[in-house]
N, C-alpha and C positions, 0 to 999 in steps of 0.2 A: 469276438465282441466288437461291436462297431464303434468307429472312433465319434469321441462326443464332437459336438458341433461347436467351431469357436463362436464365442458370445462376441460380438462389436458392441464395445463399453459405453459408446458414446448413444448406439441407438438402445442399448438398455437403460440409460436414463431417462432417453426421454420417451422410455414407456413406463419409467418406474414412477411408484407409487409417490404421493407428497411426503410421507413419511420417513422417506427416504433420505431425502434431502435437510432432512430436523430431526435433532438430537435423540425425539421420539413419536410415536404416532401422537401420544397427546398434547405432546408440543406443535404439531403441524394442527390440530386440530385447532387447539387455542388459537393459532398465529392466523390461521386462515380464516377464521370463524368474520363474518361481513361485518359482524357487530363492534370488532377490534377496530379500533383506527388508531394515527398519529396521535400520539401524548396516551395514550390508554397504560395505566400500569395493568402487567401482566402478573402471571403468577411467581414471579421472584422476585415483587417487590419494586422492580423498574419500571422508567418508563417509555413505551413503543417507539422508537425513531423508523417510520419506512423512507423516505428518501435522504434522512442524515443531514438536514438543514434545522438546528435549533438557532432559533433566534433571539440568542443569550446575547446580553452586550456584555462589554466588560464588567461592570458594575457587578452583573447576575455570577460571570466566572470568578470575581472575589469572593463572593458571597459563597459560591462552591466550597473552593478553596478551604473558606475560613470554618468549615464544617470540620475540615480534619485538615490538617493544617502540613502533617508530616507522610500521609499515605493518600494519595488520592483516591476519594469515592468511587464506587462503580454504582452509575443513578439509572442508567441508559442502555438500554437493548435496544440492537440495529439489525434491522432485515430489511432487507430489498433484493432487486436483480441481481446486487453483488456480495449482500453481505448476510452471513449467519453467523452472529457475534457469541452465541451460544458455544461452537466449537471451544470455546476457552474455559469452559466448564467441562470439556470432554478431557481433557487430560491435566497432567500432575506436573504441577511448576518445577523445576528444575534451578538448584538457587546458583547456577552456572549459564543459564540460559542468557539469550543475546534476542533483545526484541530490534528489529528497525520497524521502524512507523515513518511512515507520509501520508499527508494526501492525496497524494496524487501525481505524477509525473515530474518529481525531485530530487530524480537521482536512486530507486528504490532497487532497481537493477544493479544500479554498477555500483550503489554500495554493500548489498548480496555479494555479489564479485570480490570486490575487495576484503570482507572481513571472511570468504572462503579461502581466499588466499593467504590475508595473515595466518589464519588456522592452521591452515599446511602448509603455512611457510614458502609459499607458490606450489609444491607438490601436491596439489587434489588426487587424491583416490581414486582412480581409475580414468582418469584423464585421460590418455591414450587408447582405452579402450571400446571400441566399436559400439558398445552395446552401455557406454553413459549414458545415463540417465538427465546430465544438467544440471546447473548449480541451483537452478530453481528446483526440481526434484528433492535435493539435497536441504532447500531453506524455506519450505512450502508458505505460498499466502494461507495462515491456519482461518483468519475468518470470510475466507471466498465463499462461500454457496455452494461450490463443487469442488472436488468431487467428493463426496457424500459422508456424512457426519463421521459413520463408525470408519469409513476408507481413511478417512483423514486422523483419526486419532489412532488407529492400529497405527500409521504410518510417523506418526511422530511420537509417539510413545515408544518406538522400537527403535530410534536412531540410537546407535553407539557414541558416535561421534559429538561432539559438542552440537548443541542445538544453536541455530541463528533461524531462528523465525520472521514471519513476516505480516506487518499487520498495517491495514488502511485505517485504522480507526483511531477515533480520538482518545484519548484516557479516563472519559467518563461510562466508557463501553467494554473496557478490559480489568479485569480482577490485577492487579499490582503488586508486582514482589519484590519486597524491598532489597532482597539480592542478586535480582536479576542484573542487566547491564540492557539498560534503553537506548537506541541511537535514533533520534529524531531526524529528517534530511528534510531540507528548507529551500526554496527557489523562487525568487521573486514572480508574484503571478500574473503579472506580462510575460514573462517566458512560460510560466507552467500552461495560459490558454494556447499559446500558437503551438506547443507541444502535441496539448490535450485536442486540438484540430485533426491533430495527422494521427492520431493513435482512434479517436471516434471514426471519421471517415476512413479506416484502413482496418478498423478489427468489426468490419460488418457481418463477417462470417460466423465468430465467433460471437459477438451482441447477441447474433439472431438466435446460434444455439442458448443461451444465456437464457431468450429468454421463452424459451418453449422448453426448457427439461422443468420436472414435475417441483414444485412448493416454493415456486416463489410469492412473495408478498409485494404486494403495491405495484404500483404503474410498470409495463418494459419499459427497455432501453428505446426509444425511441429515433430513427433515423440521422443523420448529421443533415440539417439541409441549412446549414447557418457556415459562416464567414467565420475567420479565426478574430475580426474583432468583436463581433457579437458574441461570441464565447465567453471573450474577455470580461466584455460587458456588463453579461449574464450572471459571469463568475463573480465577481466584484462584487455587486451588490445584490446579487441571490435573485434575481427576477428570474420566472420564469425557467429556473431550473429543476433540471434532475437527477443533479450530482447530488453527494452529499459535499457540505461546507468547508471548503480548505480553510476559511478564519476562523469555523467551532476546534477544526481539529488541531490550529497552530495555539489558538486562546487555551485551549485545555492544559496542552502540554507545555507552554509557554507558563504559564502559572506557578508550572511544580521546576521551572528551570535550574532553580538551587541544590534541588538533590543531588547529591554526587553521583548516584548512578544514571540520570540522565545526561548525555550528549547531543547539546544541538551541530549538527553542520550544514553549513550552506551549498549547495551548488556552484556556486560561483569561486569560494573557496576551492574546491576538490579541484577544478577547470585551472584555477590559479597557480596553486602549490602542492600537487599531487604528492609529494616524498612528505612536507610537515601533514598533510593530512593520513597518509599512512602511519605515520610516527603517530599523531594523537589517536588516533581509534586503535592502534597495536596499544599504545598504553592505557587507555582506556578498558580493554575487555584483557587487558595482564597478559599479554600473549609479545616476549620480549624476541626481537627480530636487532639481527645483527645488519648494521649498512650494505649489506651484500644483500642481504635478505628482502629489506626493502627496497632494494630497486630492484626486484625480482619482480615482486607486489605492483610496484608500480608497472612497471613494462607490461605486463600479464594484465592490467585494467585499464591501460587507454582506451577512448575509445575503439580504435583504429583496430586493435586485436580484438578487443568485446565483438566488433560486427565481422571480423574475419571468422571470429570461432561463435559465431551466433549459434548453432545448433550445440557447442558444449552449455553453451550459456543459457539457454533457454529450453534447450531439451527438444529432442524429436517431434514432441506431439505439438509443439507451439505453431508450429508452421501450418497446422489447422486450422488453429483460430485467427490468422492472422494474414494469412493469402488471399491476396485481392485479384486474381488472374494479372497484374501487371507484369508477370514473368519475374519480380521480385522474391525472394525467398521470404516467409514469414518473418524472421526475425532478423534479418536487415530492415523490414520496414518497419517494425518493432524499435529497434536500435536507429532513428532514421538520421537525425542530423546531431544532436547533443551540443547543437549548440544555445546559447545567448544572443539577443537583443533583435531578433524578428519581427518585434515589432514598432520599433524605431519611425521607418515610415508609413506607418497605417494610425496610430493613433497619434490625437490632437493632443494639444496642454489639454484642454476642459476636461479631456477624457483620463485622463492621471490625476488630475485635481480630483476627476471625480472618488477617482482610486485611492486616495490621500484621505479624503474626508470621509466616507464608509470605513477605511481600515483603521480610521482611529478610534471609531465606537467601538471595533469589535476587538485589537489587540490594545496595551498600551504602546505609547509612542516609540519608547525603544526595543518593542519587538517588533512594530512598524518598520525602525529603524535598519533593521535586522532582515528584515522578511527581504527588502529592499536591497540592500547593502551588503551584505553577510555582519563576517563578524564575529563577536559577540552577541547574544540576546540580549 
């Protein structure tokens, strides 16, 4: 009998069907359908976000709020280049599960990292072994677009281990379980644009597959040909963009801050006092780490080792989406500086003033305060 042919996974998507990529074929049919747009409720009741900019001010995220005051709503399905928020209807809450959310470039990596490490206590599962998988692997982004609806829910529906998931979305897009354990990661968005510069211009390889495999919804990713302060810019006050909203998704979750199972942490924090931010997130998700322990934890998540052991960290196949031929490895340029305050000398006062008077429509002052500052929310 002759040996079967190995399939390449990546060019099987992007000859697979749209169906593929959505929960179901009638769901891709819906989603695709020309006549759907932004704000369209669909057939579960929500409403369609394709690029993930709603232009709620605070006022409107009270008013959310005050609908259910103790469980946050889910109003909002999100599809685009990045996101099929459906996935979270694909599998069975786990009332042990561990959500981290950002929006984007605050820390989403290396606090994956860190709460693999409390888990096992710095001992990961196969760690030394050739053939890891990565702690991404291990904590998948469950509402990415790929890889493919049913891949991705056989794959987290079958973890033994403690689940810590991973989600870009706001909390008006995710079903809520009041015994999960939520860890929010926060970074002032003067640093998240100059971040969000080097991660656009450097995952061109991966953009482009993004946006040619089968069922996406709404605009691609469109090229980097902007400056890291036009980013900023762009970001701040939503002109002109095709992210989705880092102020929708801090207002949302910022809202329900009082819950005891939500944790906000800062960036700036984690950079500051690495050991108390292990100590609160080990007590936080109940997983009790003796002072040996923790500075295991620690030592195991500075940066410095994160980019040394970049392919445990991010997994084999990342170095595809993310190789720019600089002779850099993917996920060093992934992992690229972590730091703070890059943009010091590029933007003016007018251009923070500007930053100050936008972020106060869209959070209150002392999550402003917070966004900015760390902290407390």
């Amino acid at each position: 009998m002759a040996e079967e042919e190995e399939v390449n996974p990546m060019l099987a998507l992007l000859q697979a069907p749209d169906a593929v990529l959505h929960r179901s074929a009638e769901r891709a049919e819906e989603l695709m359908n020309e006549d759907v747009k932004e704000g369209t409720i669909t057939s579960t009741g929500r409403e369609l976000q394709v690029i993930g900019c709603p232009s709620d001010r605070l006022a409107e995220i009270e008013a959310w709020k005050a609908k259910s005051p103790s469980i946050p709503l889910r109003t909002r399905d999100y599809h685009n280049h990045h996101f099929c928020s459906d996935k979270w209807d694909m599998i069975k809450p786990r009332n042990d599960d561990i959500i981290i959310s950002t929006a984007y470039k605050s820390g989403t990596t290396w606090m994956q990292t860190i709460v693999a490490n409390i888990l096992f206590k710095g001992k990961i599962p196969g760690w030394e072994s050739e053939d890891f998988g990565g702690i991404l692997e291990m904590s998948p982004w469950l509402d990415m677009r790929m890889p493919p609806a049913a891949a991705i829910t056989d794959i987290v529906e079958g973890m033994k281990h403690r689940r810590f998931l991973k989600s870009h979305l706001p909390l008006d897009g995710i079903p809520f379980n009041a015994k999960a354990k939520y860890i929010v990661c926060v970074r002032d968005l003067r640093d998240v644009a100059y971040s969000w510069y080097n991660h656009w211009a450097k995952a061109t390889v991966g953009f482009d597959f993004m946006n040619k495999i089968a069922g996406r919804i709404g605009p691609p990713i469109p090229p980097c040909e902007e400056t890291a302060k036009d980013i900023f810019m762009g970001m701040i006050t939503e002109k002109e963009t095709w992210m989705w909203s880092y102020w929708h998704h801090l207002a949302t979750w910022a809202a329900y801050k009082d819950l005891d199972n939500i944790l906000f942490v800062h960036y700036a924090d984690m950079k500051k006092d690495p050991v108390a931010i292990v100590n609160k997130i080990a007590s936080f998700i109940e997983v009790p780490l003796s002072p040996e322990e923790v500075n295991v934890v620690v030592n195991q998540t500075t940066f410095d080792y994160m980019k040394e052991n970049h392919v445990k960290v991010m997994g084999k196949g990342f170095q595809n989406f993310f190789e720019t031929g600089d002779g850099v490895p993917g996920g060093q340029n992934f992992l690229f500086k972590g730091t703070n305050g890059r943009w010091k000398d590029d933007l003016s006062e007018e251009d923070v003033k500007e930053y100050e008077a936008y972020g106060k429509t869209r959070v209150s002052e002392s999550t402003f305060n917070f966004l900015v500052n760390g902290g407390e929310p």
